[in-house]
N, C-alpha and C positions, 0 to 999 in steps of 0.2 A: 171722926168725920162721917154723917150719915154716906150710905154707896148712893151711887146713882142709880136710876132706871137700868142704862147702860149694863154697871155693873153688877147690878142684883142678876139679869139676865143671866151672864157671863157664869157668875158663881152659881147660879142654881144649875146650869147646866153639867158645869163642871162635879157638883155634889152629886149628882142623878147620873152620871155614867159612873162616877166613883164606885156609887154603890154598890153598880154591875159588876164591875172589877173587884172589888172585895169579894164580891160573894165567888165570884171565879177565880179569884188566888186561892181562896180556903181548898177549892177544888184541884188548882194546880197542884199543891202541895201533896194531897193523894195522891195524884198520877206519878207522881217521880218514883213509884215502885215499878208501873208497869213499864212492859219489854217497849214496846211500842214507842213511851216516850208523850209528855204533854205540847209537842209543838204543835200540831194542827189545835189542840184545842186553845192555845195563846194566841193562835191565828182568829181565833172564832173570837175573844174576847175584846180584842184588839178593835175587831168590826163592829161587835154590839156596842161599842164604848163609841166607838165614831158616828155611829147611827142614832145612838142618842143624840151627841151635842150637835151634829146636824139638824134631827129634827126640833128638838128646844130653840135654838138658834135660830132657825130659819120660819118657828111659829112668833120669834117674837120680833125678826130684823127681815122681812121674805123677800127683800129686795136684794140683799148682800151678798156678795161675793162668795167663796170659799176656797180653801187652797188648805188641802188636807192629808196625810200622811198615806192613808188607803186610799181614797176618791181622788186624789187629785186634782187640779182646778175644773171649778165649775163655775163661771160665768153670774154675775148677777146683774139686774137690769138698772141698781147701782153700780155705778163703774167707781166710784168714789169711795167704798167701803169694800171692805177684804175680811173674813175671816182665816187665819192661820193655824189649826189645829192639829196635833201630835196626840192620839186618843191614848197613848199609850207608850211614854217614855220610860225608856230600860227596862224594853222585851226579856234582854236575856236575865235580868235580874230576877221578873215576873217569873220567866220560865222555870229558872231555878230555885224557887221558893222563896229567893232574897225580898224583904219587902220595900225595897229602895228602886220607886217607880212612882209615877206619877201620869197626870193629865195637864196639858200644856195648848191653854187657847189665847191667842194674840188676836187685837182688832187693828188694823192697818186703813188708816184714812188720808185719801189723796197724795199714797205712797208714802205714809209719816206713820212708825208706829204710836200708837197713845192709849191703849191700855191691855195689860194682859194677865191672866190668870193663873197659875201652876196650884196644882192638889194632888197631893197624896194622901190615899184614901184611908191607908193604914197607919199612918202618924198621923192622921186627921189635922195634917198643915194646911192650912191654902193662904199663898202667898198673892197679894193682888195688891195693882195701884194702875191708876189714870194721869194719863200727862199732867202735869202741871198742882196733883192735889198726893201726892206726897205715896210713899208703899206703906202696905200693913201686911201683918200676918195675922190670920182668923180677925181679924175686921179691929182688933182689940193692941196690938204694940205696933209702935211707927218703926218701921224698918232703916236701917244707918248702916251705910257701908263699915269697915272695921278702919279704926284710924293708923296703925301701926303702919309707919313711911320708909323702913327699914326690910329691907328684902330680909336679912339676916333672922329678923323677927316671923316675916310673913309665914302662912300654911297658903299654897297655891294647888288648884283644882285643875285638870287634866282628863282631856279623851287621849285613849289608847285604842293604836288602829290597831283593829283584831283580823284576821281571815279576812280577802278577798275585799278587803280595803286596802289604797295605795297611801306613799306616804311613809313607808315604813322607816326606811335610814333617816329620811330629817328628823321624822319623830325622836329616836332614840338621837341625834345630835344634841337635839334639842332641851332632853330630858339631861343630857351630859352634862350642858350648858350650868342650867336651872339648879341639879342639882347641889353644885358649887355654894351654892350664894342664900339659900332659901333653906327655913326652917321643916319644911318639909313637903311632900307631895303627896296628894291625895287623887283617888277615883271613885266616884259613885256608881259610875254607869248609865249616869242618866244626864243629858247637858243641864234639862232645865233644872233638877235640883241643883249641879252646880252655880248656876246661874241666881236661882233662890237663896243658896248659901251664902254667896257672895253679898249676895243685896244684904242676907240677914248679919252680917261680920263672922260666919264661920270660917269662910273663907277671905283671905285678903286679897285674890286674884285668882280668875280661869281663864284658859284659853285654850282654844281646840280650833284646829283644822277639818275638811272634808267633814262638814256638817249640814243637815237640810234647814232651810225655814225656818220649818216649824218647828226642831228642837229649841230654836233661841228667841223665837220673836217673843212674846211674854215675858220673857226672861230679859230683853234687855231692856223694855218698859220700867220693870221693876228694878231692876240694878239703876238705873238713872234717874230713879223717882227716891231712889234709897240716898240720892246722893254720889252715886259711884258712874263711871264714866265707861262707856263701849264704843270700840272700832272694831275695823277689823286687823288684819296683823301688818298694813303698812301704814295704821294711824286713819284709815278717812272713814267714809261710812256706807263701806258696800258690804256691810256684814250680809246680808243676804243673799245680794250675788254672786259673792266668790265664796260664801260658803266654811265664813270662818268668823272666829271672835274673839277677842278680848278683853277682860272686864275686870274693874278694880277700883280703891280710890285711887285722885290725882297721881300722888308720888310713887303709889307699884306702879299704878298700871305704866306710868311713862318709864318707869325703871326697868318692868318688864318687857315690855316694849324692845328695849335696845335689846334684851335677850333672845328674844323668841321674832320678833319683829321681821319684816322684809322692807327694803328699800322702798319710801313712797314711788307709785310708780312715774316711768318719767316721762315727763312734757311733751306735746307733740312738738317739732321742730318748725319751726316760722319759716314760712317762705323765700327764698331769695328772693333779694328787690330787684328787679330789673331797671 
């Protein structure tokens, strides 16, 4: 399917901070000799990578919104369009030479996500699809969530709360749970590739707590254009607000669901009649 306007945008922006980032992994990976350590400069790259897709973005949409993992939200004189950016998911992978990291840009219209982009610049994937016109990966295979309905089958994706994140005892419950029942557990490091994976059938289910935004927004564009279904972890759809996600076909995801899941919340209580 030719991209839209839209999405040509989105991708070229995404390609052009990539670059940046590649050519500053190559560099990270030198520094992991010195004393000192490559953090500030992952900090530096993190920001040229945002400073790109801000300004591509904003030369080609200059009305739109933003809400961004360094800059934070910035107001646009469309109140109707939102950009959602993560310049730079799974820092510490980048940090450590790992090349399992990416660029994660969601477009949010009149509080509805409908299109978003993930790229990783050193597998040279970029995962992208628009409400309603199907996902692809690199513009060229349709994306299908994985069919296996059988947890016993599934490989399910997982954030792990590290240092100075809360969460920690359910997590390991929860992994108790899971691991019962499930053909295996996997961690990237990075939401939106698992998020990608998912859509692509690497994965048969993700879910992770205490998460921003913009690690998932693009990411559930694509899982639900892939065919695959997200909430958040009591089934409804404030994945953004509370800061959590779920994502699978029909039969995990609801099978996971009852695993990892919390009680839909409950009802407010009706008045007494006088």
């Amino acid at each position: 399917m030719p991209a839209s306007a839209l999405m040509n945008v989105m991708v070229g922006a995404a390609r052009k901070a990539g670059r940046s980032l590649a050519r500053d992994f190559g560099e990270v990976e030198q520094l992991q000799v010195s004393v000192k350590g490559p953090a500030n400069f992952v900090s530096a790259a993190d920001l040229r990578a945002e400073e790109i897709i801000h300004a591509e973005l904003s030369k080609a949409r200059p009305d739109y919104g933003f809400l961004m993992e360094e800059g934070g939200s910035l107001p646009g004189r469309d109140s109707t369009h939102r950009w959602i950016v993560d310049p730079l998911d799974g820092t510490t992978n980048f940090l450590h030479g790992i090349p399992l990291f990416c660029i994660s840009i969601g477009l949010e219209r009149e509080g509805q996500l409908v299109a978003g982009v993930i790229y990783n610049p050193i597998s040279d994937e970029l995962y992208a699809a628009e409400r309603g016109k199907g996902a692809f990966l690199n513009d060229k295979r349709r994306l299908r969530v994985a069919a296996r309905k059988s947890l016993g089958d599934a490989v399910v994706a997982t954030g792990i709360p590290h240092r100075g994140r809360k969460g920690h005892k359910r997590f390991l419950d929860e992994m108790q749970e899971t691991m019962q029942d499930v053909a295996g557990i996997r961690r990237t490091g990075s939401a939106a590739i698992d998020l990608a994976w998912t859509a692509a059938g690497r994965f048969d289910a993700y879910w992770e707590r205490n998460i921003q935004p913009w690690d998932m927004a693009a990411g559930i564009v694509i899982v639900r254009e892939a065919g695959g279904f997200c909430s958040d972890l009591s089934g409804g759809e404030q994945m953004l607000e509370r800061g959590e996600v779920l994502a699978g076909n029909l039969a995990v995801h609801k099978a996971m669901l009852k695993l990892v899941g919390d009680p839909p919340p409950e009802p407010y209580p009706m008045p007494a009649s006088e």
